[in-house]
NUGU-190643 format. One record per residue: x, y, z of N, C-alpha, C, O in turn; residue in three letters. Coordinates in steps of 0.2 Angstrom, whole numbers, plus 2048, in hexadecimal, padded with zeros to 3 digits. Layout:
BEGIN
XYZXYZXYZXYZALA;...
***
This chain:
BEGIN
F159FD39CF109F839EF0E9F93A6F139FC3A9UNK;F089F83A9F069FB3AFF059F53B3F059F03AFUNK;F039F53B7F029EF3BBEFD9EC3B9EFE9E63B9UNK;EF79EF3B8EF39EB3B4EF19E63AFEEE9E13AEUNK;EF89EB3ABEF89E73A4EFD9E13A6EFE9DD3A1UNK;F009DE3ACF059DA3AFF019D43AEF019CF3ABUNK;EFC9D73B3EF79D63B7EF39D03B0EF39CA3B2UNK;EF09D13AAEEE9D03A6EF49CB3A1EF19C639EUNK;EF99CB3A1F009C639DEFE9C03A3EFD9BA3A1UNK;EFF9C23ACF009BD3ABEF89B73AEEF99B13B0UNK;EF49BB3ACEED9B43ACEEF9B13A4EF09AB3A4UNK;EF09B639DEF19B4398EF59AD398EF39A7396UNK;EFA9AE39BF009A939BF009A23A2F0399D3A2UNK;EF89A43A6EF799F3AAEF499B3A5EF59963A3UNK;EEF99F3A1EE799D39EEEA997399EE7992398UNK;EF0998397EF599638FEFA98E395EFC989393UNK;EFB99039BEFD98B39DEF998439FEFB97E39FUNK;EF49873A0EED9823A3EEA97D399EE9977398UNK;EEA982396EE997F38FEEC97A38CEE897638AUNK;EF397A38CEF7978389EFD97238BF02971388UNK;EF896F390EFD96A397EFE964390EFD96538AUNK;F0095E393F0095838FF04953395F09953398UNK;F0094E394F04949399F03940396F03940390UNK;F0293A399F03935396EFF931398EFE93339EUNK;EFC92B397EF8924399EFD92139BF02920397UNK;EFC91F3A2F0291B3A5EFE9133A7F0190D3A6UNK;EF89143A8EF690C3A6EEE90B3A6EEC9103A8UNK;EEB9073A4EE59053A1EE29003A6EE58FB3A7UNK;EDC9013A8ED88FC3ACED18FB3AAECD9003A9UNK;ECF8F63AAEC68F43ACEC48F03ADEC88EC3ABUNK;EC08ED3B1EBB8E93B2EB68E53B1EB18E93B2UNK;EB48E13B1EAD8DD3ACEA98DC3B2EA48D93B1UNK;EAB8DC3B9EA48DA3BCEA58DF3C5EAA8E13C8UNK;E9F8E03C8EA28E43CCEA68E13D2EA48DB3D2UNK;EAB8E33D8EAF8E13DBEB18DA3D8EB28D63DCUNK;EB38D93D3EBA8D53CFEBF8DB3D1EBD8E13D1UNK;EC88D73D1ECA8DE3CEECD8E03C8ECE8DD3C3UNK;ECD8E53C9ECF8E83C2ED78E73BFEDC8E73C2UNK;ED58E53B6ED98E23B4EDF8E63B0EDC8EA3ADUNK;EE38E73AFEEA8EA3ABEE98E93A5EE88E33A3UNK;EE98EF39EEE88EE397EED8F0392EF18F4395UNK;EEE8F038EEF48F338BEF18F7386EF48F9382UNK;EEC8F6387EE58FC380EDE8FB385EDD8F738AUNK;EDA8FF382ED48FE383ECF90137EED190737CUNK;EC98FF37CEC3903379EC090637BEBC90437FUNK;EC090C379EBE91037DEB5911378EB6913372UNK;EB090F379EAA912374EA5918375EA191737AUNK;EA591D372EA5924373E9A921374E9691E372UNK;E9A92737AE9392737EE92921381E8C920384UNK;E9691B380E97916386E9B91238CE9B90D38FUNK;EA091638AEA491238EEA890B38BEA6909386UNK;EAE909391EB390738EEB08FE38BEAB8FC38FUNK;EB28F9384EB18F5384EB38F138AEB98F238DUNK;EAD8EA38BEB08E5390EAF8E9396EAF8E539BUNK;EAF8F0398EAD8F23A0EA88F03A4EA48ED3A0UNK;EA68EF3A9E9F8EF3ABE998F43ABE938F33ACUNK;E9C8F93AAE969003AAE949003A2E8F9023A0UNK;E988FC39EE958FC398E908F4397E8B8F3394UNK;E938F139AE8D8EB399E868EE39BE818ED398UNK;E868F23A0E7F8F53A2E7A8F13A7E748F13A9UNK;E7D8EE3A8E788E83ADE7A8E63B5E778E33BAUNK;E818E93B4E858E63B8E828EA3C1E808EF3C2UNK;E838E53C7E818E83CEE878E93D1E8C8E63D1UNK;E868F03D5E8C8EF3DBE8D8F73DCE8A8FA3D8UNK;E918FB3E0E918FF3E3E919063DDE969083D9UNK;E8B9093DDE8B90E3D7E8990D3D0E889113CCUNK;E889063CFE869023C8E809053C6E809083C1UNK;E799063CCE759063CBE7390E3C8E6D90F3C6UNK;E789143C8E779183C6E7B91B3C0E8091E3BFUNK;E7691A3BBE7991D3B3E7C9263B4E7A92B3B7UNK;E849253B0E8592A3B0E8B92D3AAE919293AAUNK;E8B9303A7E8F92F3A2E959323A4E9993139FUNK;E979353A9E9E9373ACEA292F3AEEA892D3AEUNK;E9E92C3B0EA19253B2EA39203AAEA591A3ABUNK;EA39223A6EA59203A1EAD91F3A0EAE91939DUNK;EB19223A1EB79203A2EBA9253A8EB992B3A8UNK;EBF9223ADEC19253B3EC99273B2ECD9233AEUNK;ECB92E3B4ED192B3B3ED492F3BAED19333BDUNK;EDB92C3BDEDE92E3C1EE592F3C1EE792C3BDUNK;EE89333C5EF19353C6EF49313C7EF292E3CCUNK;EF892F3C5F0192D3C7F029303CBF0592D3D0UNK;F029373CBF0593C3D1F0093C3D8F0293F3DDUNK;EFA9373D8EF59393DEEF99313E0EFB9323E6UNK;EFB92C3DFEFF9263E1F059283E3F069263E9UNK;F0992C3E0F0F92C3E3F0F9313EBF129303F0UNK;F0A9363EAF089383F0F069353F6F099353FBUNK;F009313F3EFF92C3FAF0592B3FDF0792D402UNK;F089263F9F109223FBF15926401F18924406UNK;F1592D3FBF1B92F3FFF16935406F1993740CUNK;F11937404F0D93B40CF09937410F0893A415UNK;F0793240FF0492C413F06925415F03921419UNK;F0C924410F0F91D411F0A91740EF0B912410UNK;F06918409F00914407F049113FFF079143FBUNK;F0390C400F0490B3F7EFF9073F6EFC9033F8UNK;EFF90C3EFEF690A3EBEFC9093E5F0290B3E4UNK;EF89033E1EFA9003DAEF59043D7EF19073DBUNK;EF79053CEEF39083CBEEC9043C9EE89073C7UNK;EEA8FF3CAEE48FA3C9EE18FC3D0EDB8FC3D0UNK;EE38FD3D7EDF8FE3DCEDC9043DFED99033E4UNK;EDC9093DCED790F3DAED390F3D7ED09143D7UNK;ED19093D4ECB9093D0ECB90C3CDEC790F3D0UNK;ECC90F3C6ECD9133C4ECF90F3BBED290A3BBUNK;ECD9123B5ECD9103AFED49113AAED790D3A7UNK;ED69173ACEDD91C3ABEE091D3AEEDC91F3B2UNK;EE891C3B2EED91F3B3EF19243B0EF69223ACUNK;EF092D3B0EF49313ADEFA9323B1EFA9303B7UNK;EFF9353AEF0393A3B1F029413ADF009423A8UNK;F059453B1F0694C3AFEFF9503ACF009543A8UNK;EF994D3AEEF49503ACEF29543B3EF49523B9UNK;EED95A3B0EEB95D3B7EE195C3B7EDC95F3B6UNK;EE49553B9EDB9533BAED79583BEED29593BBUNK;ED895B3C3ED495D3C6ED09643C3ECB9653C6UNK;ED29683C0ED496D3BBED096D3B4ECF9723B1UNK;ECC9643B2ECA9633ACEC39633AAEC19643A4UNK;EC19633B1EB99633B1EB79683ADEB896E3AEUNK;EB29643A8EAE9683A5EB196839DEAE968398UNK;EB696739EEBD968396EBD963393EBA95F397UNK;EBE96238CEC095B387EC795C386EC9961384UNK;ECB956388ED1956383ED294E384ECF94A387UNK;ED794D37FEDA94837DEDC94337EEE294337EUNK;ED993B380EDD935383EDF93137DEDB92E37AUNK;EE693237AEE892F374EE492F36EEE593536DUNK;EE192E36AEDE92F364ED5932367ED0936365UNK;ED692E36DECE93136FECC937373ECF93A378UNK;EC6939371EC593E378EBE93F37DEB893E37CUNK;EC1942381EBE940387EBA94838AEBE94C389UNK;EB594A38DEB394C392EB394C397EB1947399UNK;EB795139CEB594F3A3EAE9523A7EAC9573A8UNK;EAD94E3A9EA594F3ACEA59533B3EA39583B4UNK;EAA94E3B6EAB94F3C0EAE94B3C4EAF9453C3UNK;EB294F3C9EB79493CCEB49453CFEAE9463D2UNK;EB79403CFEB59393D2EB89373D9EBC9333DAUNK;EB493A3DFEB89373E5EB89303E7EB492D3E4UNK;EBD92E3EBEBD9283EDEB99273F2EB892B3F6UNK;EB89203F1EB091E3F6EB291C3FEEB79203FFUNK;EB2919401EB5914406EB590D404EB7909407UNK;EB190C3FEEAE9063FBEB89013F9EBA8FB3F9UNK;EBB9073F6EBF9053F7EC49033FBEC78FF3F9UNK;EC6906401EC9903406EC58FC408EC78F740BUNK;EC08FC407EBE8F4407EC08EF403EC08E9404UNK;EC08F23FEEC48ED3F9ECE8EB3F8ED18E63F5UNK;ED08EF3FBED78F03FDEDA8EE403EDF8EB404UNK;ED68EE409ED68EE40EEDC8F5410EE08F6415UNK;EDC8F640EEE38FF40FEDD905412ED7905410UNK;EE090A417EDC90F419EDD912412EE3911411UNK;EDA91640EEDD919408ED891F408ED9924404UNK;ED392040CECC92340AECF92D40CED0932408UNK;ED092B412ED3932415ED8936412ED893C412UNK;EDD93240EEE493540CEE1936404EE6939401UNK;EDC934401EDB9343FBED59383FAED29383F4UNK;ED193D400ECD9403FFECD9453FCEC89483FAUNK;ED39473FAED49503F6ED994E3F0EDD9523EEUNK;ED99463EEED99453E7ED69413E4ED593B3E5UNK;ED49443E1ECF9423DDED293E3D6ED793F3D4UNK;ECD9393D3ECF9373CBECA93C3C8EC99413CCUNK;EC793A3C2EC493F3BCEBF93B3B8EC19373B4UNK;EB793C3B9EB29393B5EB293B3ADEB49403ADUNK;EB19383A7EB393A3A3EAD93539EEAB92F39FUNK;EAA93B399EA5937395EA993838EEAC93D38DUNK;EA893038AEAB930383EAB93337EEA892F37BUNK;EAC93737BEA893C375EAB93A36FEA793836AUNK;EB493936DEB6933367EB992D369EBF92D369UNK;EB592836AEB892236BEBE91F366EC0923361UNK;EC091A368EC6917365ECB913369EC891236EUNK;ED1911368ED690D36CEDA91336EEDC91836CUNK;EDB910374EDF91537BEE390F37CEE190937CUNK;EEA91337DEEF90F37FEF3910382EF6915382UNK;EF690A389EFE90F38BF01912389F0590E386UNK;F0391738AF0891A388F07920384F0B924382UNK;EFF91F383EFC92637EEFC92D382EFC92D388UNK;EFC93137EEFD938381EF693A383EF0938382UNK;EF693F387EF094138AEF194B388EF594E38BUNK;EEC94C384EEE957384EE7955385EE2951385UNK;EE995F385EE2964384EDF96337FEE195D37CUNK;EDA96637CEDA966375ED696E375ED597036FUNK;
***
């Protein structure tokens, strides 16, 4: 074998690493009206090309930061367990999983890695459209600096493609 051919094993075995992740729903959130906060579920509906039952981007009517523009990435949001525990222990910040605003809580996925990919939120599946930075709109709602320390994590915009019930504790793969 020559260097090249090394060279080739090992993108195969990157390419085959990146494929075959798998990680978990650690918690479930939405909303029904804008700056209310967001509430804790132990399922959600998920309805494919609309977004989550009971959310506000699905009622469609709703006003307030970002409402007024249709987007079907904004259909379900999801973010890290590991972008939290980060803050915590490199900034001293504690964010709760409802105060990121955010729809999903994963662990062990590699959101940022997903864009453009379909894989799996428990029976349902998802497209990732584009990452979702955090606005400062946030720290307004929090009163916490969170803007600067959360600028290079991102959560994950995601349009529905098989709706269904999504639950804690459901698995998240490739597909």
């Amino acid at each position: 074998m020559n260097e090249g051919d090394t060279m080739d094993a090992t993108v195969a075995e990157t390419e085959q690493a990146t494929t075959y992740w798998q990680g978990v729903v650690r918690f479930l959130h939405k909303t029904p009206r804008a700056f209310l906060p967001m509430r804790s579920f132990p399922s959600l509906e998920l309805i494919a090309g609309r977004g989550i039952e009971g959310d506000r981007y699905l009622i469609g009517h709703e006003t307030g930061f970002y409402s007024h523009k249709p987007e079907e990435g904004r259909q379900i949001t999801l973010f890290e367990m590991e972008t939290l525990e980060a803050l915590k222990r490199d900034h001293g910040i504690e964010m709760l999983p409802d105060e990121h605003r955010r729809n999903v809580t994963v662990e062990g996925v590699p959101l940022n890695h997903l864009v453009g990919r379909r894989f799996r939120l428990g029976e349902t599946v998802v497209e990732a459209t584009r990452l979702s930075t955090p606005c400062r709109h946030i720290e307004e709602i929090l009163g916490k600096a969170v803007f600067d320390p959360m600028i290079n994590r991102s959560g994950l915009n995601c349009k529905i493609i098989a709706g269904g019930t999504l639950r804690v504790g459901d698995v998240v793969r490739a597909i």
